[in-house]
One Martini backbone bead per residue (centre of mass of N, CA, C, O) as a GRO file, in nm:
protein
  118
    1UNK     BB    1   1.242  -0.183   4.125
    2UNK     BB    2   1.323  -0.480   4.026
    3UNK     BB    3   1.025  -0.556   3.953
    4UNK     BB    4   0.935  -0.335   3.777
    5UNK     BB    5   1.140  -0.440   3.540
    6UNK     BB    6   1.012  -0.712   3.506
    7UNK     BB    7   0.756  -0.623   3.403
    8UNK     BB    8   0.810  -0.445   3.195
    9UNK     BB    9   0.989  -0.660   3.044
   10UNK     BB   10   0.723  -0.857   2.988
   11UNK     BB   11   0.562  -0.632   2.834
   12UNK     BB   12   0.742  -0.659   2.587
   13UNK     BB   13   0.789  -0.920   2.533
   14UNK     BB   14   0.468  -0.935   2.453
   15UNK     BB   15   0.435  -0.776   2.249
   16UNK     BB   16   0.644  -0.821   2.045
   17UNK     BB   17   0.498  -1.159   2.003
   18UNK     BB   18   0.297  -1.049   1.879
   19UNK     BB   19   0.088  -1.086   1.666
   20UNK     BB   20  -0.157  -1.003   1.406
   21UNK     BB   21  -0.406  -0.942   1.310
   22UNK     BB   22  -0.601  -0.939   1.056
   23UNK     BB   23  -0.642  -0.654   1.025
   24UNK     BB   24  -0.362  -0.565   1.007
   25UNK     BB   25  -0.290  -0.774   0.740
   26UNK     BB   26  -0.509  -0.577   0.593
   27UNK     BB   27  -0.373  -0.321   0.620
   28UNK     BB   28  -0.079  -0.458   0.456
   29UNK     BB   29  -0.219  -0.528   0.210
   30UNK     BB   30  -0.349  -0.228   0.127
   31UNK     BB   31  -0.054  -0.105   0.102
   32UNK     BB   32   0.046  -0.345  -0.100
   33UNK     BB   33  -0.134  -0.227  -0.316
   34UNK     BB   34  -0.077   0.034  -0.360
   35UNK     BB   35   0.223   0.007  -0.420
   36UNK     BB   36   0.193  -0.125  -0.645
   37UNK     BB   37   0.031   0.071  -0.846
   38UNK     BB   38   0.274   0.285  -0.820
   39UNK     BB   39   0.523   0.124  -0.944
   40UNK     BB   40   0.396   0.215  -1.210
   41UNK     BB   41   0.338   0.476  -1.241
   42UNK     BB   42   0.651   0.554  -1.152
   43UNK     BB   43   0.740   0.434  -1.466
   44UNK     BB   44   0.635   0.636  -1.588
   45UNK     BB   45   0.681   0.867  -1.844
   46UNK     BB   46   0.714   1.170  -1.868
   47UNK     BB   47   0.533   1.498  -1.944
   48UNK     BB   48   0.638   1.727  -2.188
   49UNK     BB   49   0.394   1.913  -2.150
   50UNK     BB   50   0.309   1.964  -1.839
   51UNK     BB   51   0.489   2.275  -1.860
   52UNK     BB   52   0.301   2.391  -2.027
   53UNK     BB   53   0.118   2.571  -2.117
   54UNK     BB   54  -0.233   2.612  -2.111
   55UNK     BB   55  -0.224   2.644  -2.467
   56UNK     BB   56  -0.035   2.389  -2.552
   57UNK     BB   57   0.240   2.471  -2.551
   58UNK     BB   58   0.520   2.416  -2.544
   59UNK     BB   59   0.795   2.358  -2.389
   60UNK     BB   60   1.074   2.545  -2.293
   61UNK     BB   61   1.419   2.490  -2.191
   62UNK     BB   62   1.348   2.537  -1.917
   63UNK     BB   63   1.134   2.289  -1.906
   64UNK     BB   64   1.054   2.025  -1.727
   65UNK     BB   65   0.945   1.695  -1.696
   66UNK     BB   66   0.685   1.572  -1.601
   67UNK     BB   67   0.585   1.354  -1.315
   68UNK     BB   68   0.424   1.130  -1.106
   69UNK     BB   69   0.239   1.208  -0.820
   70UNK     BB   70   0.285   0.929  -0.604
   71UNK     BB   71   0.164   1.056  -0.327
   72UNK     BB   72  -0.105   1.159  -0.459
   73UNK     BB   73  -0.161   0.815  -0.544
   74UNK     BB   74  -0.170   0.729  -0.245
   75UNK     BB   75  -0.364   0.873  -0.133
   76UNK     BB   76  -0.647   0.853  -0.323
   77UNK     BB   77  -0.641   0.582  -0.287
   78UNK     BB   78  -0.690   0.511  -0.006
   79UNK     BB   79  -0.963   0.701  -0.002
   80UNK     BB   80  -1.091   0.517  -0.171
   81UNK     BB   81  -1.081   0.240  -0.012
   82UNK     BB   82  -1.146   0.263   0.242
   83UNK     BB   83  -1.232   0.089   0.506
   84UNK     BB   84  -1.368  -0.173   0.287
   85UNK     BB   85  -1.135  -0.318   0.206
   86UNK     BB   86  -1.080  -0.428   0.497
   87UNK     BB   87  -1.351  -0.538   0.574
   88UNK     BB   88  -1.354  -0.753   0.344
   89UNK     BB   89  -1.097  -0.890   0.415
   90UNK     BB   90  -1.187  -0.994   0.676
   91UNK     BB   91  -1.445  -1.130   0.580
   92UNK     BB   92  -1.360  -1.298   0.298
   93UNK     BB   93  -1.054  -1.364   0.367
   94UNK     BB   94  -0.831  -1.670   0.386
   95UNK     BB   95  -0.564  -1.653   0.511
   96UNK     BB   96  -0.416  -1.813   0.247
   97UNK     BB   97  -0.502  -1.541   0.061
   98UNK     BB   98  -0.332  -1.316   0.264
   99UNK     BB   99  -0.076  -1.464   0.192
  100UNK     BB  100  -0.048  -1.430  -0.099
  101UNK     BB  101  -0.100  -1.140  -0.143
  102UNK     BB  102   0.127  -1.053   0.024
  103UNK     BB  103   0.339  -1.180  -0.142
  104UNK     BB  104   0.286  -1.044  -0.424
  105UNK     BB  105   0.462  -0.866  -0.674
  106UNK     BB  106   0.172  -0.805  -0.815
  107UNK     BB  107  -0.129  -0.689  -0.899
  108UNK     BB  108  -0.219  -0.969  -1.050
  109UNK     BB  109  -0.144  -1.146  -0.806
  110UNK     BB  110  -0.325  -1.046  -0.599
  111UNK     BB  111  -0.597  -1.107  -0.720
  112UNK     BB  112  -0.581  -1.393  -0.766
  113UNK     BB  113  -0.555  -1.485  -0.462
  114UNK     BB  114  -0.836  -1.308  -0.387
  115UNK     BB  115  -1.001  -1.551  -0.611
  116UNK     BB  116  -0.928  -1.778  -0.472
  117UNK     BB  117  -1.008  -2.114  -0.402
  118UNK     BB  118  -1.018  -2.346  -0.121
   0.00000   0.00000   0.00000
């Protein structure tokens, strides 16, 4: 029983302190890139027409403004994007460039890193 422990432990051990292969960063990646994205989109103002009629209709007192579908905008991203995105960063970004997209705060930021030549 002791032993089966110590194996387990270290099989444990061992997954943990694995890194990540390029393509799991590539897929953190395109994450990363939709969350940007979305972030933007989430800024915009609600459409405040979007509750009216059919016909054009101003909405009336009881209609709230609608916001942006951010979830439906991150599912149609990611399938637009699909497997492409990914096997391009895995075949053409460098390590430095992977990296700096990793970090980039917004999506021009991303752009720029992954368009460096290195």
């Amino acid at each position: 029983m002791e032993k089966r422990l110590l194996v387990v432990s270290v099989l444990v051990a061992a997954c943990a302190a694995r890194e990540p292969t390029k393509r799991e960063r590539c897929e953190q990646l395109e994450d990363h890139v939709i969350e940007q994205r979305v972030k933007t989109i989430a800024a915009s103002p609600p459409d405040p027409y979007a509750a009216g009629s059919a016909f054009g209709n101003r909405p009336d007192a009881s209609h709230k403004p609608v916001g942006p579908d951010v979830e439906g905008h991150r599912i149609a991203m990611k399938r637009a994007l699909g497997s492409a995105y990914v096997d391009s960063c895995v075949e053409k970004l460098t390590e430095q460039q992977l990296k700096c997209a990793l970090a980039a705060a917004d999506g021009q930021a991303v752009a720029k890193c992954q368009s460096a030549t290195n």
